[in-house]
VEXDREN-831405 format. One record per residue (C-alpha): residue number from 1; residue in three letters; x, y negated, z. Coordinates in Angstrom, 1 decimal. Each point is the difference from the previous one (the first is absolute). Example, Ala and Ser with C-alpha at 12.3 -4.5 7.8 and 13.67 -1.06 7.14 Angstrom:
2
- 1; ala; 12.3; 4.5; 7.8;
- 2; ser; 1.4; -3.4; -0.7;
This chain:
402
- 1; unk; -35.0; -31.3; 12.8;
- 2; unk; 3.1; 1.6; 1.8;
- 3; unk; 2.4; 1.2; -2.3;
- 4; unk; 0.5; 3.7; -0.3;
- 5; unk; 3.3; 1.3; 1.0;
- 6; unk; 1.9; 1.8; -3.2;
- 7; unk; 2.0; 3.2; 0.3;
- 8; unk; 1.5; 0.5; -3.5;
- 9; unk; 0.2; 3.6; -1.3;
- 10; unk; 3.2; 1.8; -2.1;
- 11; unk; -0.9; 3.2; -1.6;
- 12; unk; -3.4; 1.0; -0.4;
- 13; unk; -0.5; 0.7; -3.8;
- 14; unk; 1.7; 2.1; -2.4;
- 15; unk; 3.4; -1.7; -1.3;
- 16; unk; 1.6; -1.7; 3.0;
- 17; unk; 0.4; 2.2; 3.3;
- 18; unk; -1.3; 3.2; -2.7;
- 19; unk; 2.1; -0.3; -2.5;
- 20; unk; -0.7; 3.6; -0.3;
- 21; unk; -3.7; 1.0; 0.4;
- 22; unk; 0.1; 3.3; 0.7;
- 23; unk; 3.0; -0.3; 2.5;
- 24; unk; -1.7; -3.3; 1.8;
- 25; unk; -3.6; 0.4; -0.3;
- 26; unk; -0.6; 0.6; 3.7;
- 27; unk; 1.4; -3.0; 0.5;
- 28; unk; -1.7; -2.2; -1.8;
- 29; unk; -3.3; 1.8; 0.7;
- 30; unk; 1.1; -0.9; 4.0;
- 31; unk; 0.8; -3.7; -1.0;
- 32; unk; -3.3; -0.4; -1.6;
- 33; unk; -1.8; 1.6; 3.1;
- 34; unk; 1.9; -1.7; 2.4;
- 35; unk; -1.1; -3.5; -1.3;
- 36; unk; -3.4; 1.1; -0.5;
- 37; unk; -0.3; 1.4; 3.6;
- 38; unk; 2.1; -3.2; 1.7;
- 39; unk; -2.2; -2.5; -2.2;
- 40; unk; -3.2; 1.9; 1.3;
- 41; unk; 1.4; -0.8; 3.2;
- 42; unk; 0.3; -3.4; 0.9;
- 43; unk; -1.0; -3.0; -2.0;
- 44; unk; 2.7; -2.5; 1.1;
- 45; unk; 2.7; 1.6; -2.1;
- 46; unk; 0.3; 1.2; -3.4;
- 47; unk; 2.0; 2.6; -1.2;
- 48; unk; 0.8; -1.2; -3.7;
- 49; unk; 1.3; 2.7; -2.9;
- 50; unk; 2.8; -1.9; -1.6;
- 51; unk; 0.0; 1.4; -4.0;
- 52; unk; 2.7; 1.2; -2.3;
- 53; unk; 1.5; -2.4; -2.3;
- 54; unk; 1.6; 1.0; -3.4;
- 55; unk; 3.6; -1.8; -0.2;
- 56; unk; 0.7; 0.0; -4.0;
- 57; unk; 3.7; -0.2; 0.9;
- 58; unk; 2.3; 2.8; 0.5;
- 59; unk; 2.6; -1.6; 1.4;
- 60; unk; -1.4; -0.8; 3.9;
- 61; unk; 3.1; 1.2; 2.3;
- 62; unk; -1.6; 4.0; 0.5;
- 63; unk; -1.2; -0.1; -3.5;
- 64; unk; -3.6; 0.7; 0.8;
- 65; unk; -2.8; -1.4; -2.3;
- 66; unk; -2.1; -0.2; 2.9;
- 67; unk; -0.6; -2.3; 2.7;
- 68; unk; -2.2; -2.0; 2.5;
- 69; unk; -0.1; -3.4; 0.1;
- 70; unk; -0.4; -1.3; 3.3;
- 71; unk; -3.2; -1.9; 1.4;
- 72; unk; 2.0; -2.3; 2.6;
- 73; unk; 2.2; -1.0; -3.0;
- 74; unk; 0.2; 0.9; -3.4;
- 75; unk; 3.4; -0.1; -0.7;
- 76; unk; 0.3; 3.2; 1.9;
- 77; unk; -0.1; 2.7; -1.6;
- 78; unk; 0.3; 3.5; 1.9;
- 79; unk; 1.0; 3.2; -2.3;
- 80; unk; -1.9; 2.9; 1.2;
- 81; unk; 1.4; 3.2; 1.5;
- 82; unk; -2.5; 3.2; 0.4;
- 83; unk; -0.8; 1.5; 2.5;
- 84; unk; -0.5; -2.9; 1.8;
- 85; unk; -2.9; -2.5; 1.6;
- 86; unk; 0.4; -3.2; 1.5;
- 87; unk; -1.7; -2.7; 1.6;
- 88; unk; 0.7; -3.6; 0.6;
- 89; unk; -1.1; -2.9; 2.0;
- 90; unk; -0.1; -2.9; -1.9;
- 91; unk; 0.4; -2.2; 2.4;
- 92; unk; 2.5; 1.3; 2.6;
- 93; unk; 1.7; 2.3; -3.0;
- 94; unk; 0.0; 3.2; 2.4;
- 95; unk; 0.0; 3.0; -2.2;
- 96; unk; -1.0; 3.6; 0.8;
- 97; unk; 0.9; 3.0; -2.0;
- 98; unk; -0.9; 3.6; -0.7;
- 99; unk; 2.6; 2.1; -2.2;
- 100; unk; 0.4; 3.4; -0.5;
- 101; unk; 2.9; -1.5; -2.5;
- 102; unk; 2.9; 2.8; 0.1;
- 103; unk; 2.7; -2.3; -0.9;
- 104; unk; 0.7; -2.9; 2.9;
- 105; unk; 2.0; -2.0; -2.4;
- 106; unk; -3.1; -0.7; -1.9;
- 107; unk; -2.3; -0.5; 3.0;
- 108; unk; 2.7; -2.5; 1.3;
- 109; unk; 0.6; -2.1; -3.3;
- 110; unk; -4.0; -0.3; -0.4;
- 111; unk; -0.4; -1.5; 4.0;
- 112; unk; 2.9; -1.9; -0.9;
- 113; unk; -2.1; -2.5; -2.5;
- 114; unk; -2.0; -0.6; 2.5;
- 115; unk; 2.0; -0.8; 3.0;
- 116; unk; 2.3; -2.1; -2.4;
- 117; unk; -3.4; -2.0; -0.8;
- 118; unk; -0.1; -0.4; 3.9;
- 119; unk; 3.2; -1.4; 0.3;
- 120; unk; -0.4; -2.3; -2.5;
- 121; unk; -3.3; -1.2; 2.0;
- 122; unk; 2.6; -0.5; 3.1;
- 123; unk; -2.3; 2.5; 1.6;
- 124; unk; 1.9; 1.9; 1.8;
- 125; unk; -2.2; 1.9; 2.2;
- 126; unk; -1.8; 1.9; -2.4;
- 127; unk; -1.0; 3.8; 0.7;
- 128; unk; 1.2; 2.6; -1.9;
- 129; unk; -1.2; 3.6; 0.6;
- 130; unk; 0.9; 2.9; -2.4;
- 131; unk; -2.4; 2.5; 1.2;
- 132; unk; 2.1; 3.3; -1.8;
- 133; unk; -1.3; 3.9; -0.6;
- 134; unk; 3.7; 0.7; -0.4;
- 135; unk; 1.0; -1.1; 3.3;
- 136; unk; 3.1; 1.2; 2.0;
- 137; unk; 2.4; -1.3; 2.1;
- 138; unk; 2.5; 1.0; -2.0;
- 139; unk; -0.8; -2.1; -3.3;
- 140; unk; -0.7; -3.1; 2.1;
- 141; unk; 2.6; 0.0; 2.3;
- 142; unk; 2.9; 0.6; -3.1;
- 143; unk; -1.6; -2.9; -2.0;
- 144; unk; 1.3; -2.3; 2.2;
- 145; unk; 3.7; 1.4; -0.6;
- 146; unk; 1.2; -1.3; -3.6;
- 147; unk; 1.4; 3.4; -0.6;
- 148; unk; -2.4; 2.1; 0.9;
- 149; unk; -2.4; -2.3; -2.4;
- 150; unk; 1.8; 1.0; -3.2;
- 151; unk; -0.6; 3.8; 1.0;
- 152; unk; -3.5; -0.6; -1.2;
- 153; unk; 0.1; -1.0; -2.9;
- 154; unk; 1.6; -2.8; -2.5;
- 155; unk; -1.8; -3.4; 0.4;
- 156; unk; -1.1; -1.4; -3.1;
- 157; unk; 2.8; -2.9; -0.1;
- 158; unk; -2.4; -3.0; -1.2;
- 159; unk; -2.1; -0.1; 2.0;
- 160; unk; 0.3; -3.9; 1.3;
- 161; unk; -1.1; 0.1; 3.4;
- 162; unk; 1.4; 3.1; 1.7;
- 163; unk; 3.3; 0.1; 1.8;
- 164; unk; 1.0; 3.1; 1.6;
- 165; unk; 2.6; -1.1; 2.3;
- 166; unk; -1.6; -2.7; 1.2;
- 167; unk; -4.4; 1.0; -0.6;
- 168; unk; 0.5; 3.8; 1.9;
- 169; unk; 2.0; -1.3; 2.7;
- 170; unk; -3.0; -2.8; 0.7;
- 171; unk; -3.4; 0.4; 1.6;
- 172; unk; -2.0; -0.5; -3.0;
- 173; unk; -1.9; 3.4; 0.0;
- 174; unk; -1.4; 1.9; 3.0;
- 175; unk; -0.4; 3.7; -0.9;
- 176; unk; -2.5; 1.9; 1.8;
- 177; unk; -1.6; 3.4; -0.4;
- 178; unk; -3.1; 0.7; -2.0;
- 179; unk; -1.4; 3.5; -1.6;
- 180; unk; -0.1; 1.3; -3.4;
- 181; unk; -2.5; 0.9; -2.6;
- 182; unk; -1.0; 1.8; -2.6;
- 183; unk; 1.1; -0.8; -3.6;
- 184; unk; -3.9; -0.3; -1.8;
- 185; unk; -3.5; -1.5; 2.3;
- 186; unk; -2.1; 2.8; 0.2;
- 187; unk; -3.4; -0.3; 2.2;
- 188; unk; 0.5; 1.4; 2.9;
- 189; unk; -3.1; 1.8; -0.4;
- 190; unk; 0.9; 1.6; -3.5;
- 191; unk; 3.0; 2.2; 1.4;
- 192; unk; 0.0; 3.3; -0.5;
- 193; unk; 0.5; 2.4; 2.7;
- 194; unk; 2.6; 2.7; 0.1;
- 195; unk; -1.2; 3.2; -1.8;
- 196; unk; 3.2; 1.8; -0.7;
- 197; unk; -1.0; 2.5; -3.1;
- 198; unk; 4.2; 0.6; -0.8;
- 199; unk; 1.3; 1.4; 2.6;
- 200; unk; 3.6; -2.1; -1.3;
- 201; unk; 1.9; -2.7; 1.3;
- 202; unk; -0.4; -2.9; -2.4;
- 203; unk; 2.1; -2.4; -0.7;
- 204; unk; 0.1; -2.9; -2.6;
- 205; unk; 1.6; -3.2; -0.3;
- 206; unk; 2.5; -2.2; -1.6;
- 207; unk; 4.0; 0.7; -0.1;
- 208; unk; 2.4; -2.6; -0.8;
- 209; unk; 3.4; 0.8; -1.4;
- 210; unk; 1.2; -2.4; 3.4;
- 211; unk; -1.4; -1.7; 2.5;
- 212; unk; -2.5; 3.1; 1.2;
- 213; unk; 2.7; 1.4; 2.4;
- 214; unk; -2.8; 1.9; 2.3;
- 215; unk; -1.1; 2.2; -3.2;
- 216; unk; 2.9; 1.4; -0.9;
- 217; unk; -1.0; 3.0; 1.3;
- 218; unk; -2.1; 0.6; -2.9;
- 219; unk; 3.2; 1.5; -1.9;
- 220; unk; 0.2; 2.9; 2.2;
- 221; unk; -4.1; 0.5; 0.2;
- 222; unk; -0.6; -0.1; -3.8;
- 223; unk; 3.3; 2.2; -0.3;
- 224; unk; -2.0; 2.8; 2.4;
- 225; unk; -3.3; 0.1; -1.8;
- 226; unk; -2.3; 1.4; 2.4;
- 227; unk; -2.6; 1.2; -1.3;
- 228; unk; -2.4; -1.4; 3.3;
- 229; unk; 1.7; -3.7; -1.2;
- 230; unk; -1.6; -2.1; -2.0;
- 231; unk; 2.8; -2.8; -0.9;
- 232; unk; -1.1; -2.2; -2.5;
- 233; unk; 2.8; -3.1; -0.3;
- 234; unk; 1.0; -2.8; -2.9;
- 235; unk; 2.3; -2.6; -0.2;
- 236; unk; 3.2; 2.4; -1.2;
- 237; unk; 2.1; 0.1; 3.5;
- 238; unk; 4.3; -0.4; -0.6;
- 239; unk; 0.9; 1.9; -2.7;
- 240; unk; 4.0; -0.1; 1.2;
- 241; unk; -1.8; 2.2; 3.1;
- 242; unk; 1.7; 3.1; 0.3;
- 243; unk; -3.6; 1.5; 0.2;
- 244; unk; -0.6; -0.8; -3.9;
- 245; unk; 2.2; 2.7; -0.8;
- 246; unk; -2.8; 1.9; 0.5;
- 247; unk; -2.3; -0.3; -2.9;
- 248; unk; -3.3; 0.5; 1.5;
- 249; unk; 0.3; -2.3; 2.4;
- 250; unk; 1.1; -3.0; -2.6;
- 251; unk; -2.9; 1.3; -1.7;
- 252; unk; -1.9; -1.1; 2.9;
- 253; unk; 0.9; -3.4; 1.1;
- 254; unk; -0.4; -1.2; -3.7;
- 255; unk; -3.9; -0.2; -0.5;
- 256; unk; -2.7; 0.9; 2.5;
- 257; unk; -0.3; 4.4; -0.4;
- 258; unk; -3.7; 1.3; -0.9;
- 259; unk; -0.1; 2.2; 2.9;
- 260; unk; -3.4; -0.8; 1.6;
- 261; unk; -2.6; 3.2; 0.2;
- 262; unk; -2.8; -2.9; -0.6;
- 263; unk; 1.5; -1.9; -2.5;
- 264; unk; -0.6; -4.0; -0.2;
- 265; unk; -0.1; -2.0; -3.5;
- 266; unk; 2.6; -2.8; 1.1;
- 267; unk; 2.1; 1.5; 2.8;
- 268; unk; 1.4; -3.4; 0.7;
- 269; unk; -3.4; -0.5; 1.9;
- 270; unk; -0.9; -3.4; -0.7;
- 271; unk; -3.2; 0.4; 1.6;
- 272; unk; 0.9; 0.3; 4.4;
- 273; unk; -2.4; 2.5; 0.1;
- 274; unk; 1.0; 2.0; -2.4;
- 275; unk; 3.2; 0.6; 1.9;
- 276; unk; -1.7; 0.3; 3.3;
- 277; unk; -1.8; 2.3; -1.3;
- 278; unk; 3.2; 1.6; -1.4;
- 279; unk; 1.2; 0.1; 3.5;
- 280; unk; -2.6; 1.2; 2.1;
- 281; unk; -0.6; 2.7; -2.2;
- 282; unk; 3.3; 1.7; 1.2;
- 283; unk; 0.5; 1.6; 3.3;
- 284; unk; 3.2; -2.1; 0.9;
- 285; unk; 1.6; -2.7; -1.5;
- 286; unk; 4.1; -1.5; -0.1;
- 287; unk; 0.6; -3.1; 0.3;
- 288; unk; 3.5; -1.1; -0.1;
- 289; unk; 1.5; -3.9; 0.7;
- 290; unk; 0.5; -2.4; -3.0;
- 291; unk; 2.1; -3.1; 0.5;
- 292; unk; -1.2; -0.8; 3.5;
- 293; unk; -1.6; 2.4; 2.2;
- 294; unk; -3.3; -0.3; -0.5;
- 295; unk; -2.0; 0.8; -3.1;
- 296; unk; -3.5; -0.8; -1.2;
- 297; unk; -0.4; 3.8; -0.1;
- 298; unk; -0.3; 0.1; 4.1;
- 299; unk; -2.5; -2.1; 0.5;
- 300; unk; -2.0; 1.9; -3.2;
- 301; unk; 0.5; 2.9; 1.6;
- 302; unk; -0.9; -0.7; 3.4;
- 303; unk; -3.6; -1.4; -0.9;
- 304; unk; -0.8; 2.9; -1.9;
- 305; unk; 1.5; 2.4; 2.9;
- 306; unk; 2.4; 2.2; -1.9;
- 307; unk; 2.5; 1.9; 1.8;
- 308; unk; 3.6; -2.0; -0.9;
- 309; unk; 3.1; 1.4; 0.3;
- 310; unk; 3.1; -2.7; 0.1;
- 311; unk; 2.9; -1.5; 1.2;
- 312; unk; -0.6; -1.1; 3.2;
- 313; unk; -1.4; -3.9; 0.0;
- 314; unk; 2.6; -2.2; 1.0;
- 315; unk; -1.9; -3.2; -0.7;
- 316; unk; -1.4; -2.4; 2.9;
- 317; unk; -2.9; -0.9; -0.8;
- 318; unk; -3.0; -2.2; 2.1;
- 319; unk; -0.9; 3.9; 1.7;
- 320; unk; 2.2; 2.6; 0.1;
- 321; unk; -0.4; 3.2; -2.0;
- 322; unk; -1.0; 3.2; 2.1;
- 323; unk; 1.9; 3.2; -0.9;
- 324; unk; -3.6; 1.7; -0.2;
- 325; unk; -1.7; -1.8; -2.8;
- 326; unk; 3.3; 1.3; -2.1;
- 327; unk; 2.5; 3.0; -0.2;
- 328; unk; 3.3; -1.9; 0.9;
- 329; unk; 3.4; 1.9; -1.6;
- 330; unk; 2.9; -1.3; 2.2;
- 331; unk; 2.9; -1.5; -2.3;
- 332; unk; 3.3; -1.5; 0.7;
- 333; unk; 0.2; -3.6; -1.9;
- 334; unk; 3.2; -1.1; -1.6;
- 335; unk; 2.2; -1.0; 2.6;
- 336; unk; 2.3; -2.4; -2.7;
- 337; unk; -0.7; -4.0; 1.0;
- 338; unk; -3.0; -0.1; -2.6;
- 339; unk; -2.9; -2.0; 1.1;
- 340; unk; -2.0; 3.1; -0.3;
- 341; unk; -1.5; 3.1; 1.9;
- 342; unk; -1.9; 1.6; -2.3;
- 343; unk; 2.2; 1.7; -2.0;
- 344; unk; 1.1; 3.4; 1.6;
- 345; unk; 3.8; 1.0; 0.0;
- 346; unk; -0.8; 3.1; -1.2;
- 347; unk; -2.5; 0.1; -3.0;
- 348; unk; -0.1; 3.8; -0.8;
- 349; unk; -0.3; 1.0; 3.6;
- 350; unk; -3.0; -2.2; 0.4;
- 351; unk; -1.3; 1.5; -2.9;
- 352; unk; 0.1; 3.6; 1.7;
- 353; unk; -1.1; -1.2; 2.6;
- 354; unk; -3.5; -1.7; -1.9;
- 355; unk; -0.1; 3.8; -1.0;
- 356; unk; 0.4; 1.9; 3.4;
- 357; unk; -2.5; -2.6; 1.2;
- 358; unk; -2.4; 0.4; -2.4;
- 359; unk; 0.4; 4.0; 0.2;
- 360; unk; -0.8; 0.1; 4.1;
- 361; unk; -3.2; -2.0; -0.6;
- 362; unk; -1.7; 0.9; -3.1;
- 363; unk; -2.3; 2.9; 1.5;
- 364; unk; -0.3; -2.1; 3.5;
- 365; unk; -3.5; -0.6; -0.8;
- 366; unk; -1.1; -1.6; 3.4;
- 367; unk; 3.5; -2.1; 0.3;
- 368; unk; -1.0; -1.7; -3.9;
- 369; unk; -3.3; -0.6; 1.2;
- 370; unk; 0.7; -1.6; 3.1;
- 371; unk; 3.3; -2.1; -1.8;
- 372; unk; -3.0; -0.9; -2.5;
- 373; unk; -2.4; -1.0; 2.9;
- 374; unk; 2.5; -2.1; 1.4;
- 375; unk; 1.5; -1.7; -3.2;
- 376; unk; -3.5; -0.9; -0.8;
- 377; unk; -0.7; -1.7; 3.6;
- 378; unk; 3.1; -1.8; -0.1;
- 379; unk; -0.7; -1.7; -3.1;
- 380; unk; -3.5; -0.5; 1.2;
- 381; unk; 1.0; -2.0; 2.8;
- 382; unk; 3.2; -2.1; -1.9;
- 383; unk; -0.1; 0.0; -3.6;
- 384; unk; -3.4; 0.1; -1.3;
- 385; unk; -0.7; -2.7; -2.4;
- 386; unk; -2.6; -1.4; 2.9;
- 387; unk; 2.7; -0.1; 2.7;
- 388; unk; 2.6; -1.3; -2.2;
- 389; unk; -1.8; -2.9; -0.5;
- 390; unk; -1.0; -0.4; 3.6;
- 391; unk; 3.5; -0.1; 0.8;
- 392; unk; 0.4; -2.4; -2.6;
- 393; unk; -2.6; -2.1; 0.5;
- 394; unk; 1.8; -0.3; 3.7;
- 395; unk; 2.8; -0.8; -0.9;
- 396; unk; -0.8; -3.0; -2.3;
- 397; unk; -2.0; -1.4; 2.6;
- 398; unk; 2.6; 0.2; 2.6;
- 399; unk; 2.9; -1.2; -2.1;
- 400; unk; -1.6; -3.3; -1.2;
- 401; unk; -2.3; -0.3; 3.0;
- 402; unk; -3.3; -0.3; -1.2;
């Protein structure tokens, strides 16, 4: 009997690359499918899940109490990082990857374990593909510079097997492009459609006191209140702001404001429906850029067709983003030697300009319908659970060649 072929996967269960359910269940939902669909496929491989361990010590180097023990050898132990999925050959050691992980230090340390298991197998011409929602040129191209790595963030300094200098400036990790996705696995044939009963603009969505550069808009919106808004934000915002002299406007970046016409019992939506349903029950909605450019929000949007008004995408994805399945708002991006271009260099005149936007199109009937038509399509065609997988599915069996 010939033996079967084994494809070891990171990431599809609650706890390791969903450390978070409600921010990673797509994810995992994907990683599940995808080894179903590529184990109904061919019967010479296996695609094997590769479980969460509980580690009883709190002292492991990123001070995680979770880990996977690894199937080639046991004594490696890879500490999971969410929003991440990846697979490995056990024989050859290629690994493949799919992260929509916002923070590259992260992504990098968690590839690192395994490459540094590759070295150690003096198998140096192991495969390493990062296949990356967040992709731009930008990021990738500064984490090769040592200086431009510490813009992102502080690497956590014990980790054992990652060396800036020497790891970014190597050819360990290929980046390439791949799309983004929503934040919970909805059916694709239980979306709702767009049925806009408030004639608003809705908006709402987390908003850290740092980090969220994109939304600080949101200062000069909530100081406005429009009555034909609907801004409904949590997570407190900077309260050294100059905005927070204004008290309404602390008042609403401190909890999430009861301002729906159609109330909800938990407006933190942990049902994905429930906030589609939110969403498409409002004529247009904001959406606004978090840490990276892209948001689960788009992609929720598109597949239930609602009219969006944003920044314009600056994210290079796998297909590029048509201005007619959107309502672009032109901004100019920071200009200051940051490794970003999402955070406009002026906040409050981005913020009018949301408004003016919003104002020329709310009683465009047949442009909304036709940006709704389009949104819809497009999603149809790139990001539906079915496609996502296909494209999945494609990848795996290109990358390890089976």
């Amino acid at each position: 009997m010939t033996k079967k072929r084994k494809i070891f996967l990171y990431g599809a269960h609650i706890g390791g690359a969903a450390t978070d359910p409600n921010r990673d269940q797509w994810l995992v939902m994907f990683a599940n499918h995808l080894a179903d669909k590529l184990n109904d496929s061919n019967k010479n491989f296996e695609i094997v899940k590769v479980p969460i361990t509980q580690y009883d010590s709190s002292n492991n180097h990123l001070g995680r109490k979770q880990h996977y023990k690894s199937p080639i050898n046991e004594k490696i132990r890879y500490f999971p990082v969410d929003q991440t999925v990846t697979l490995q050959d056990e024989e050859t050691l290629d690994t493949l990857t799919f992260s929509t992980r916002w923070a590259h230090r992260d992504l990098l340390c968690w590839h690192n374990e395994f490459h540094h298991f590759s070295e150690t197998t003096k198998n140096s011409n192991v495969k390493n593909v990062i296949y990356y929602g967040h992709y731009q040129e930008l990021y990738q191209d500064g984490l090769k510079k040592g200086g431009d790595w510490y813009k992102l963030g502080t690497l956590v300094p014990q980790h054992p097997h990652f060396d800036p200098q020497k790891d970014l400036n190597s050819n360990c990790f290929e980046w390439k492009r791949w799309l983004f996705r929503p934040k919970r696995w909805v059916e694709d044939n239980e979306l709702p459609d767009w049925n806009p009963i408030h004639k608003k603009l809705f908006w709402q969505g987390f908003f850290a006191s740092a980090g969220h550069y994109g939304r600080d808009c949101l200062y000069w919106l909530l100081y406005e209140q429009l009555n034909d808004m609907c801004l409904n934000t949590y997570g407190g915002g900077n309260k050294n702001h100059h905005m927070y002299k204004h008290k309404h406007v602390a008042d609403g970046l401190c909890n999430v404001k009861s301002t729906f016409e159609n109330p909800f019992e938990n407006q933190m939506f942990t049902s994905g429906n429930d906030f589609l349903k939110a969403c498409s029950s409002y004529l247009v909605n904001l959406s606004l850029s978090g840490v990276k450019d892209m948001c689960y929000r788009d992609i929720e949007l598109f597949s239930v067709g609602c009219p969006m008004i944003r920044p314009r995408f600056t994210a290079q994805l796998m297909v590029d983003i048509p201005d007619d399945v959107y309502i672009p708002i032109d901004f100019v991006a920071r200009k200051d030697g940051s490794l970003t271009d999402i955070e406009p260099a002026d906040h409050e005149k981005l913020a009018y300009d949301i408004i003016d936007t919003w104002n020329n199109v709310k009683n465009d009937k047949e442009y909304l319908t036709k940006v709704s038509k389009n949104a819809k399509e497009f999603w149809r065609e790139h990001f539906s659970n079915e496609k996502q997988l296909e494209l999945g599915s494609k990848l795996v069996t290109e990358h390890f060649d089976l």
